[in-house]
C-alpha positions, -999 to 999 in steps of 0.1 A, spaced: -12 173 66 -5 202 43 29 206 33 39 236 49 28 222 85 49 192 110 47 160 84 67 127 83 101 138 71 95 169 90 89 157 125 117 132 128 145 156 108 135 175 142 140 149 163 174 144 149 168 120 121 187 120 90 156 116 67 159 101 33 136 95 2 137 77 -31 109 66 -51 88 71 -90 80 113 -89 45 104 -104 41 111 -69 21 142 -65 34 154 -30 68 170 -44 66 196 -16 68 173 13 91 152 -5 111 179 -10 110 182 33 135 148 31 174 156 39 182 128 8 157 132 -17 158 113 -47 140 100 -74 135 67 -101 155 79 -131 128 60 -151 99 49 -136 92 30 -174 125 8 -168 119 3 -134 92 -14 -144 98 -36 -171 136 -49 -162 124 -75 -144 135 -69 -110 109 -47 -96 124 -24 -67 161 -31 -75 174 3 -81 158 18 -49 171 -9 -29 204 -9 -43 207 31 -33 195 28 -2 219 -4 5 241 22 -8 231 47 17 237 26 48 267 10 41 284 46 31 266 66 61 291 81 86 265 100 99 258 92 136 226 103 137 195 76 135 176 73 99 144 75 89 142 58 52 111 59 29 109 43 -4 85 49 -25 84 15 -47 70 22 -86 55 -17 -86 39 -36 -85 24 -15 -112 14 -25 -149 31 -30 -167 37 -58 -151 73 -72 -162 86 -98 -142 120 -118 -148 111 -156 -153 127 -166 -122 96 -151 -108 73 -158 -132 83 -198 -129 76 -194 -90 37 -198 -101 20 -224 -122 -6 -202 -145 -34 -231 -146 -33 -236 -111 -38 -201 -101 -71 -198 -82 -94 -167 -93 -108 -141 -63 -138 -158 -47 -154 -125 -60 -145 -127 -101 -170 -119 -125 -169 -111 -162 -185 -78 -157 -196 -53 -128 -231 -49 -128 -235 -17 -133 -217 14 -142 -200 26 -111 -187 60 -128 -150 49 -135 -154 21 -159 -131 33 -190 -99 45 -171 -70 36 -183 -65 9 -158 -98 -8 -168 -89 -12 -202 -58 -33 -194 -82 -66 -209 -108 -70 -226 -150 -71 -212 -159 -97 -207 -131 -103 -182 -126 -141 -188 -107 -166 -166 -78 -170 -185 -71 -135 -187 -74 -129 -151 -52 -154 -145 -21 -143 -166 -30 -105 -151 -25 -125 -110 0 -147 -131 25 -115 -137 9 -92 -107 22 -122 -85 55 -124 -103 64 -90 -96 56 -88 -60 82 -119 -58 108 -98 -76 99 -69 -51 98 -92 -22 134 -103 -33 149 -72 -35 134 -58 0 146 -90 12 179 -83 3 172 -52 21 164 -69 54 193 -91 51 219 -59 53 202 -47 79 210 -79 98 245 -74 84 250 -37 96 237 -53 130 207 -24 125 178 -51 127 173 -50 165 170 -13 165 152 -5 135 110 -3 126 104 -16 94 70 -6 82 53 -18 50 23 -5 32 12 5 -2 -12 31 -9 -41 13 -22 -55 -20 -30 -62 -38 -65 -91 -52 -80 -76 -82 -106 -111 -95 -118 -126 -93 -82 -164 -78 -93 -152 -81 -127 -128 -46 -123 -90 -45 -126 -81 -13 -112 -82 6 -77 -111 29 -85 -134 13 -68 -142 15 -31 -147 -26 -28 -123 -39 5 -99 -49 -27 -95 -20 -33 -91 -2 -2 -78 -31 22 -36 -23 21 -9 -43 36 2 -29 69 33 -46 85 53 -32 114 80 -50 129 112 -44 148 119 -39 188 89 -39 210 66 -54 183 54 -85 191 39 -114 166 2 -112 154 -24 -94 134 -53 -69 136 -88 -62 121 -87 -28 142 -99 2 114 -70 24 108 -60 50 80 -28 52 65 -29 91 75 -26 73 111 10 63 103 24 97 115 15 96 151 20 57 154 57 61 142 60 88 169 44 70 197 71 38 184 98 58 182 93 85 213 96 113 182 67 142 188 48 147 164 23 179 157 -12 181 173 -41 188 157 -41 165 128 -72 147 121 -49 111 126 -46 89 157 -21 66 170 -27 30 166 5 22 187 -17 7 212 -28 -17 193 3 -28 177 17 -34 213 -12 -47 224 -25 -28 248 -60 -26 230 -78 -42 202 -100 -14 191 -89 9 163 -116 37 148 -153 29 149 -156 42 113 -142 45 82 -147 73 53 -141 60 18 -142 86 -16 -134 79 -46 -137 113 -71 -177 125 -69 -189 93 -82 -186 70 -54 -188 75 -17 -190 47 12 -187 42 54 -183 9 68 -177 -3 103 -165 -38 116 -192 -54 102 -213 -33 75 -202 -13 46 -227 11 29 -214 22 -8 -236 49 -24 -231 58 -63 -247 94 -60 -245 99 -105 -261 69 -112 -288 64 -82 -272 29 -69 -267 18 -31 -251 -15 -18 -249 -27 15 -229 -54 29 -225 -75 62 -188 -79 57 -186 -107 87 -207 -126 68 -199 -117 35 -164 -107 32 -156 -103 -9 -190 -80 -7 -211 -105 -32 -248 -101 -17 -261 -64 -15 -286 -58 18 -296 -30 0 
């Protein structure tokens, strides 16, 4: 939704929500951000990620937040976490959670994409060397793992004053990320690639009303808005181009969207269903197309 119409920090500060906001302000969308009640920001997105403790300082604050908040009025908290991210510094508490050799490689690695897909020299493809070779992939998982357990410990600690402030049974706790990674998988490392490794993202919702189980219904992450609303009994504006997927989470239906619309700048374009993705390459003439129920990490093109 454009800034100036009804989005996320908008449509619950109407329904009484005291909205806050911290995260790394590489984020482009400063004018909704700038919609939150609490907006605040990473002091240094570069520390934040190489102290160790990935996600400490947000958590801290917003541990901060609830435990000062005299407010009466529910909360609706997003943080914007700078990791996992490279560089990827983990303390070696996490790092010693993982033994390097023993690390398995995607089912999809290779030493080198096949073809030029029009994003093959951005910065985040020049983290290692071509040919991408095993050991290398592994010390990238190696510390890309170690600093998701640093962020899962500090979101855990999180969760845990939650349960403290007796806030657990009436809160949704939602976690996502906003795209994918490709860690040797079709011998990329970056997200600029429309590749389910790429595009797939965590999406976790839990909290009252929400019961245990998983999904392969097609959703966006634009779909968040109205699914929060339906959740929460907030309104939220019509029009937009999302759909709630609250259904689904409460299981009242298993179907999501028929289709999906992946971009990726004006070099790569794909569609995919639940069971075929087509990926076009429009500058250099390439098409694949995959039966993703048979062929999940997208390894034999159809086309």
């Amino acid at each position: 939704a454009p800034a100036d119409s009804t989005t996320l920090p908008a449509a619950f500060k109407q329904a009484g929500y005291v909205t806050y906001h911290q995260g790394k302000k590489g984020n482009s969308a400063l004018l909704v951000q700038g919609q939150f009640e609490i907006n605040k920001y990473v002091a240094n997105d570069d520390i934040d990620r190489t102290n160790g403790e990935a996600g400490q300082q947000i958590v801290n604050e917003a541990i901060e937040f609830l435990t000062s908040k005299k407010d009466e009025r529910p909360f609706f908290m997003y943080l914007a976490f700078s990791n996992p991210h490279d560089p990827r510094v983990a303390a070696e508490k996490y790092l010693k959670l993982y033994d390097r050799e023993k690390i398995p490689l995607p089912k999809n690695y290779l030493p080198m994409h096949p073809f030029n897909n029009g994003e093959m020299v951005v910065r985040d493809e020049t983290l290692s060397p071509w040919p991408r070779t095993e050991d290398e992939i592994r010390k990238a998982l190696h510390e890309y793992y170690a600093v998701i357990s640093g962020l899962d410990n500090h979101i855990g600690r999180l969760l845990q004053k939650l349960d403290e402030l007796k806030l657990t049974e009436n809160t949704i706790v939602l976690f996502s990320a906003d795209q994918g990674i490709s860690v040797g998988s079709h011998g990329l490392l970056g997200k600029q690639n429309l590749y389910d490794h790429a595009m797939k993202v965590p999406l976790f919702f839990t909290g009252p009303g929400i019961g245990k189980g998983r999904s392969d219904a097609l959703v966006y992450l634009l779909d968040v808005l109205p699914s929060l609303g339906d959740l929460t009994g907030t309104p939220t504006p019509s029009g937009l181009d999302a759909v709630s997927f609250a259904p689904i989470i409460q299981g009242k239906t298993a179907k999501g969207r028929e289709t999906l619309f992946l971009a990726y700048r004006d070099v790569q374009r794909a569609i995919r269903d639940e069971q075929w993705k087509l990926i076009r390459y429009p500058q250099v003439d390439v098409t694949q197309l995959f039966d993703l129920k048979k062929d999940p990490y997208e390894l034999n093109n159809l086309a």
